[in-house]
C-alpha positions in Angstrom: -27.9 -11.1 -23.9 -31.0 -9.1 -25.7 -33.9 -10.7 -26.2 -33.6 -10.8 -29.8 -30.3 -12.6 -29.6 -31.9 -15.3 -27.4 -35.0 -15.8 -29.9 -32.4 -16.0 -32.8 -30.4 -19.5 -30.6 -33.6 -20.7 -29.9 -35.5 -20.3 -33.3 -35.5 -23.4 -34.3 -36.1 -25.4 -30.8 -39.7 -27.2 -31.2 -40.5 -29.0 -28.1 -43.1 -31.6 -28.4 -44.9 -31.3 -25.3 -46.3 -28.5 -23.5 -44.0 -29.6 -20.9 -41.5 -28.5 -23.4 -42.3 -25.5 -24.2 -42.3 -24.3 -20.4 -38.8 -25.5 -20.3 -37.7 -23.4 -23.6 -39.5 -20.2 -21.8 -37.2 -21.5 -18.3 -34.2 -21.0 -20.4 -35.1 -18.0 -22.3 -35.8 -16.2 -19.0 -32.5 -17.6 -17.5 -30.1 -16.9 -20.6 -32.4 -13.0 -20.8 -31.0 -12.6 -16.7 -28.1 -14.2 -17.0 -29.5 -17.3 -14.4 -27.7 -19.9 -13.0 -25.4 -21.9 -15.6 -26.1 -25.1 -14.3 -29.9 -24.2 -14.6 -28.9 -23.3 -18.2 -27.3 -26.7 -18.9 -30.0 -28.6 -17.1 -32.8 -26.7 -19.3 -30.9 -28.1 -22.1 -30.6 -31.5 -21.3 -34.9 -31.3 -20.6 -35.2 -29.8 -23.4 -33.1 -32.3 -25.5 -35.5 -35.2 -24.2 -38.4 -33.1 -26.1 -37.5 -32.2 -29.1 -39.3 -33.1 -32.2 -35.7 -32.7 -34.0 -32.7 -32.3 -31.4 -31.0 -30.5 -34.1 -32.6 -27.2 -33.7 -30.7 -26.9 -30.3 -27.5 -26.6 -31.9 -27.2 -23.0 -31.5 -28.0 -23.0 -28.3 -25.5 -25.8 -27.6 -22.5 -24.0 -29.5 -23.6 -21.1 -27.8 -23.5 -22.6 -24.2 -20.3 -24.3 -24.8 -19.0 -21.0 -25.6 -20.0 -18.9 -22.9 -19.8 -22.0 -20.0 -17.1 -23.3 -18.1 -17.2 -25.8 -15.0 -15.2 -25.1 -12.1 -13.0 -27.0 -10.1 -12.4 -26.3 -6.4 -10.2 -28.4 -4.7 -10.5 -28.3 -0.4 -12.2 -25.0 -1.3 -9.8 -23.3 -3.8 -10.4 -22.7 -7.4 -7.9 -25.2 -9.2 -8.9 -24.8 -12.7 -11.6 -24.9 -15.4 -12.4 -27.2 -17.6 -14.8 -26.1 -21.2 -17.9 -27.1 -21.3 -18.7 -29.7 -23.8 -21.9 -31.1 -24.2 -21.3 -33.3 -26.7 -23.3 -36.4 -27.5 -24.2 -36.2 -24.1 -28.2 -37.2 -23.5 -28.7 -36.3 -19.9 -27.6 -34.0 -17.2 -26.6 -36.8 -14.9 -24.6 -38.5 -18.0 -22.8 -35.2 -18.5 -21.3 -34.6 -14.9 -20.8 -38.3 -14.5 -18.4 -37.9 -17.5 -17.1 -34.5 -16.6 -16.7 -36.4 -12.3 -14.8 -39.0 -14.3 -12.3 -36.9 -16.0 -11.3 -35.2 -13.1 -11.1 -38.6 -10.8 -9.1 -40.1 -13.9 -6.9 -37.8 -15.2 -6.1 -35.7 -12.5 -3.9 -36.4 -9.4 -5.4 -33.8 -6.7 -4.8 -35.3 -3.1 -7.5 -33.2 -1.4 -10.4 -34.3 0.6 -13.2 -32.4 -1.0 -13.3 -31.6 -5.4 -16.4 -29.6 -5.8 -17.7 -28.8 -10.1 -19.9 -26.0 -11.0 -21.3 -24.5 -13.4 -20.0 -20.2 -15.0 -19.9 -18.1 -16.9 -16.8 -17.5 -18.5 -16.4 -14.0 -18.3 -16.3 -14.7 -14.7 -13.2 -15.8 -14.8 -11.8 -12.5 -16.0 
């Protein structure tokens, strides 16, 4: 992802804090070398807490729920992938909480270990 392309999802993210604003430069040097996802999603979620209108992280959302998946291993084996959908989410913790619940809920895996992470899509290719 080019730099320009990073400034144009992030254009409109106006932290309140200084705080804030070191977490906007975390994520633009994470998308810039393609960083850790889950260091993406967490950057969000800070930055969400911060903003003076949550709105301007839309692109960035859209963008992230694009280009994100989470992984499911199952007793160490990729089982499947489930989008990444932040939704009205307003925390980190409330967003795997949600995504933990799915999969204990609505799944039927009789393993001792499930494990979730964080990609990039195009990993999956």
């Amino acid at each position: 992802m080019t730099g320009s392309e990073i400034d144009t999802l992030l254009a409109h993210a106006i932290p309140k804090t200084p705080a804030g604003v070191d977490v906007l430069l975390d994520i633009r040097e994470n998308l810039k070398e393609r960083g850790h996802p889950g260091q993406c999603v967490g950057c969000f979620f800070s930055l969400l807490k911060d903003m003076h209108s949550p709105e301007g992280l839309r692109p960035l959302r859209i963008w992230l729920e694009e280009n994100l998946e989470i992984a499911v291993r199952v007793d160490g084996e990729e089982a499947e992938f489930l989008p990444v959908m932040l939704g009205k989410s307003r925390s980190l913790r409330e967003y795997c909480e949600k995504a933990i619940e799915l999969i204990r809920l609505d799944r039927a895996y009789d393993a001792q270990r499930i494990h979730l992470s964080f990609r990039y899509r195009q990993q999956a290719a």
